[in-house]
N, C-alpha and C positions, 0 to 999 in steps of 0.2 A: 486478516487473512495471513498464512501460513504458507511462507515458500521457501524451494529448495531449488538447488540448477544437480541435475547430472551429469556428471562430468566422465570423459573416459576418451580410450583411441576406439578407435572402427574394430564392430566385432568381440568388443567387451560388454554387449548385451544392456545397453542403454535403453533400448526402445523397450524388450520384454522386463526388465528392471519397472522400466515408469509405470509400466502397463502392469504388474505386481502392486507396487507402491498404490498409483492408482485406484486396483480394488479392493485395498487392507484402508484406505482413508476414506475411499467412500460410504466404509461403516460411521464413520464418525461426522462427517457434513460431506458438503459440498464442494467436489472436486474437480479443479481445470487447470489443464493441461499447457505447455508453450512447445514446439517443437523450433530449435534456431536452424534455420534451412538459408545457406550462403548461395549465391548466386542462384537461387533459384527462383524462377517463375510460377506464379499460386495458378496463374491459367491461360488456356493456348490462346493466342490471338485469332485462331480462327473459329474461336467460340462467343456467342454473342456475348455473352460476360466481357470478356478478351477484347472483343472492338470497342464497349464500351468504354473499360479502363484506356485504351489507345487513343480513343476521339478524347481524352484530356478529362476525363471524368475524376474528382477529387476520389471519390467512395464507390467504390459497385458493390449492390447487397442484392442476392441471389436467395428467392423464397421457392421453400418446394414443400411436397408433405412430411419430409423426413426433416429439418427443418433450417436454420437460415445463415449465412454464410456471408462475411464483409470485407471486401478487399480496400485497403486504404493505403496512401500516399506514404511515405514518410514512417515518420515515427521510429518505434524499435520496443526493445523489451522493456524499458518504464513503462510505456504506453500500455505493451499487452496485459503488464501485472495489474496497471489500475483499470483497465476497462474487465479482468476478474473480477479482479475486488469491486467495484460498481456492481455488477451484477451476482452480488451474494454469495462467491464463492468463501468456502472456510480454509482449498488449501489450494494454493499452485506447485505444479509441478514442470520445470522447468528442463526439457533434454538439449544441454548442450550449453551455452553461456561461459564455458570456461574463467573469462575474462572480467566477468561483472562482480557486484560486493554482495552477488547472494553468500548466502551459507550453501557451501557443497557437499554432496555425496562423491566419491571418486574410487571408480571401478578399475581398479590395476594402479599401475605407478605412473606416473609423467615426468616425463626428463626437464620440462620447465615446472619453476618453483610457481606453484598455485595458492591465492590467498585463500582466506573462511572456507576450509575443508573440516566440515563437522565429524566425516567419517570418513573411511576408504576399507573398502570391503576386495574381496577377490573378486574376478572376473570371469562371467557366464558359470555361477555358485547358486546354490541352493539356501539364499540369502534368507535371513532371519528377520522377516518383515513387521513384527511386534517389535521389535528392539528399531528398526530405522522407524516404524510410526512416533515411536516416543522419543527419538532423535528430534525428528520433526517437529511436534508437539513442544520443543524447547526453544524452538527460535523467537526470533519477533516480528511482531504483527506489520505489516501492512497496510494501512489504515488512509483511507481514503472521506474526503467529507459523503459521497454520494452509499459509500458502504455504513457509514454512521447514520444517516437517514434510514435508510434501509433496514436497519438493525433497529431502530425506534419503528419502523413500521410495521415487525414483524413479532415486537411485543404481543404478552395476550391482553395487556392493559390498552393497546391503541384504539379500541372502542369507545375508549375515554377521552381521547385528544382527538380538540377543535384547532388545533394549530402547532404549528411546529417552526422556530427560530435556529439560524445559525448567523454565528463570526465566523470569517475568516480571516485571519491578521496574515498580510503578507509582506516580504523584505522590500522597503520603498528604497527606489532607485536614486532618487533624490530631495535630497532638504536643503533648503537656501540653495549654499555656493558648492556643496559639497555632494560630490556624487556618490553614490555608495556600491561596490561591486561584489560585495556579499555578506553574509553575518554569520558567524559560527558560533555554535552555542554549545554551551557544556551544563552538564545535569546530574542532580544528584541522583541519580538513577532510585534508588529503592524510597527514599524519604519524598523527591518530587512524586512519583508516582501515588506514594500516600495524602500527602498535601492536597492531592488531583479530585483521589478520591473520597476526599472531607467535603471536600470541597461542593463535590455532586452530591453527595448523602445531605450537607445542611441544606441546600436548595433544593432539592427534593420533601422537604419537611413542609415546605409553602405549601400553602393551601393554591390547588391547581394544579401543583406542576406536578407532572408524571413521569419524567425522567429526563438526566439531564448527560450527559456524553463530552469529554471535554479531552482532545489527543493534541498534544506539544512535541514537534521534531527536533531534533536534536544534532548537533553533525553542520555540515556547511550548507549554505541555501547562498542558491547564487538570487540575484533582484530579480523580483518578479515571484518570487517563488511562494509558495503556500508554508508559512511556520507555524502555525495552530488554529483547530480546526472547535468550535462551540457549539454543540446541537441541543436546542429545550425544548420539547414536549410539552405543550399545557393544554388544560382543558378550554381557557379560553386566551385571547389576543392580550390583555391586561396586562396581567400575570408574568406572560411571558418576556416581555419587552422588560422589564425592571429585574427578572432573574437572569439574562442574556447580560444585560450590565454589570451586573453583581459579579456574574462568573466573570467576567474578561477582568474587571479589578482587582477580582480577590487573586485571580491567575498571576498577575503582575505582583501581586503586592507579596505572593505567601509562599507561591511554587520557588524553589531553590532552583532555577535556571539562570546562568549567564550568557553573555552574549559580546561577542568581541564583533567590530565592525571592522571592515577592511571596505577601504574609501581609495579614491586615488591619491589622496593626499598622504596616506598613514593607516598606522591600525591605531586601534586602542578600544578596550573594554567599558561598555555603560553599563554604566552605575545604576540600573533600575534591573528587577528579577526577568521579566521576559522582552 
């Protein structure tokens, strides 16, 4: 999935901007929206939605014929990008975010310095939406395991698979004596990517497997965190389990990623690719 934040002061045409943007990408997949609303309340307490978030309810979800609506506890905008991405979107559009490490659009100027501004266009303009789609269309993906399932289930070959395998490798918090408080990892960006994709093309040659999906993050992961994500398609259960191996090893052994640990003790780089 493909996201952007819009960024601007009050009155530089944010909202009919998204709402533009919006139906120039819904030519091309499936598009959702984040609007960041600061102190504000999603519903009156004296509606029954409203009492029940009040009586201490984690989630209230509101079904009608137009259709369905979910208010939740917590969270913020990682959360809203990947429950997008779960549910098959191709592109978010984000109004407002200033703050965060999306890629921005930015409508007029801002007196504070703003990071990843992929554009800045004039404000409430008769902007050139073929040229900001293919802005878009240049970012990077958001990639989610439940969006890689999805993507395998929405093949025209899934009529073929009896089953489907994922890894997920995550930053272990601890080994022996040593705790560990994050991993950063650095990549060779154009050649790991090709390494990735050998990688799927030769397991895919197996007799069974039907497709195989393999996404490695890159950047800091604090413990706990999800660092690559392995999804195999096969026709049957066999098959699957020995090409699920394969990938996670050949991933380690081939992919040019490094990995520096940051422990309480120290940093220092290991010596193995992922």
């Amino acid at each position: 999935m493909k996201a952007v934040a819009v960024i601007g002061y009050k009155n530089t045409g944010k909202t009919t901007f998204v709402c533009r943007l919006a139906e120039k990408l819904a030519l091309k997949g499936k598009v959702g929206t984040v609007k960041i609303m600061h102190d504000h309340r999603f519903d009156s307490p004296e509606k029954d939605t409203g009492k029940h978030f009040d009586s201490g309810a984690e989630n209230v979800t509101a079904v009608s014929d137009e259709g369905v609506i979910s208010i939740q506890r917590g969270g913020g905008l990682d959360e809203a990008l990947e429950v997008l991405a779960d549910r098959g979107m191709d592109y978010a559009i984000v109004e407002g975010a200033t703050n965060s490490d999306l890629p921005k659009i930015m409508l007029g100027e801002m007196e504070d310095e703003v990071g990843n501004v992929v554009l800045t266009l004039a404000p409430c303009s008769d902007w050139g939406m073929e040229e900001v789609a293919g802005v878009v269309q240049q970012t990077s993906e958001i990639v989610t395991l439940n969006s890689m399932i999805n993507k395998i289930r929405h093949m025209s070959e899934f009529p073929l698979t009896g089953s489907i395998g994922t890894f997920t490798g995550v930053v272990r918090g601890q080994t022996d004596d040593i705790s560990t408080k994050m991993l950063e990892f650095e990549k060779y960006e154009t050649v790991a990517d090709e390494r990735i994709e050998k990688i799927c093309n030769d397991l895919k040659q197996r007799e069974g497997i039907i497709e195989v999906l393999i996404h490695h993050k890159s950047g800091r992961l604090m413990r706990g965190e999800d660092i690559v994500y392995i999804v195999v398609a096969s026709a049957h259960r066999q098959e699957l389990f020995k090409a699920l191996s394969d990938a996670i090893e050949r991933v380690k052994s081939e992919v040019p990623i490094w990995k520096k640990e940051v422990t309480m003790e120290g940093d220092f780089w290991v010596h193995d690719h992922a």
